[in-house]
N, C-alpha and C positions, 0 to 999 in steps of 0.2 A: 495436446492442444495445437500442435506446431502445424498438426494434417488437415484442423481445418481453418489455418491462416494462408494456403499456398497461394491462394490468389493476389495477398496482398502488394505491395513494390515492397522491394529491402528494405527500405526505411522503416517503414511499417511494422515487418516484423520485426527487424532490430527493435523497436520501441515495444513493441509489445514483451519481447525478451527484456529487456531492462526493466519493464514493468514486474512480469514476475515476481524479477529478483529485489527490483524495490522495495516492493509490496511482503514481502517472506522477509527481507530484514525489517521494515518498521513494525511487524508484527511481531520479531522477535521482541526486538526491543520495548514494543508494548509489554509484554507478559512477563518480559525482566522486570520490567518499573511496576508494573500490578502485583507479582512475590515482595517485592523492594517495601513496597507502600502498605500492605496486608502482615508484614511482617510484623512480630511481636514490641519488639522495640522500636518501632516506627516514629514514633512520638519523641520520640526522644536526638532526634537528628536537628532537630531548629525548625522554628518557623519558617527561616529565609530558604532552608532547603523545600521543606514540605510547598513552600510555594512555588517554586522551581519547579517542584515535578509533578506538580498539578497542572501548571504550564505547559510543560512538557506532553503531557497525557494528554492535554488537549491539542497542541499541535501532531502530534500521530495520529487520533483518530483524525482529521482533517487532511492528511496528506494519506491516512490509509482510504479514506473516499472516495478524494481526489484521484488518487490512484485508481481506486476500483473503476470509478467513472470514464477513465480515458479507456481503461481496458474495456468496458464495455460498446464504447466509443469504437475502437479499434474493431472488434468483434463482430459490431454490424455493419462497417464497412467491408469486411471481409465478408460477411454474406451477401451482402449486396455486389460485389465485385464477382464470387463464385458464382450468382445467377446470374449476372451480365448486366448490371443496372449500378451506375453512381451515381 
């Protein structure tokens, strides 16, 4: 991914790298809490928790979006930048 960002300024790519890595842990973290919640004794943790990580669930997919979003953001400024047009 890195070969077709060169056009971007460093800023740029720096965020786009932090995005990555963003984005790779909130989706860890997603499919820990989807094991977490799928598990057999699930039910049995509390309501006050189960509400928690419904909240939770929902704040990651929202930040994993939002994230994809900027990355795609980032992505066609870089093409537009490597054809000569901002």
């Amino acid at each position: 991914m890195a070969g077709r960002l060169v056009g971007l300024p460093a800023l740029a790519r720096f965020d786009d790298g932090c995005l990555v890595a963003t984005i790779e842990q909130l989706e860890i973290e997603q499919r820990a809490l989807n094991e977490k919640i799928c598990g057999p004794d699930y039910h049995r943790v509390g309501a006050e928790q189960i509400r928690r990580d419904r909240e939770r669930s929902s704040e990651l997919e929202s930040l994993i979006a939002s994230s994809m979003d900027r990355w795609e953001q980032l992505e066609s400024l870089a093409s537009r930048i490597a054809e000569g047009r901002t």
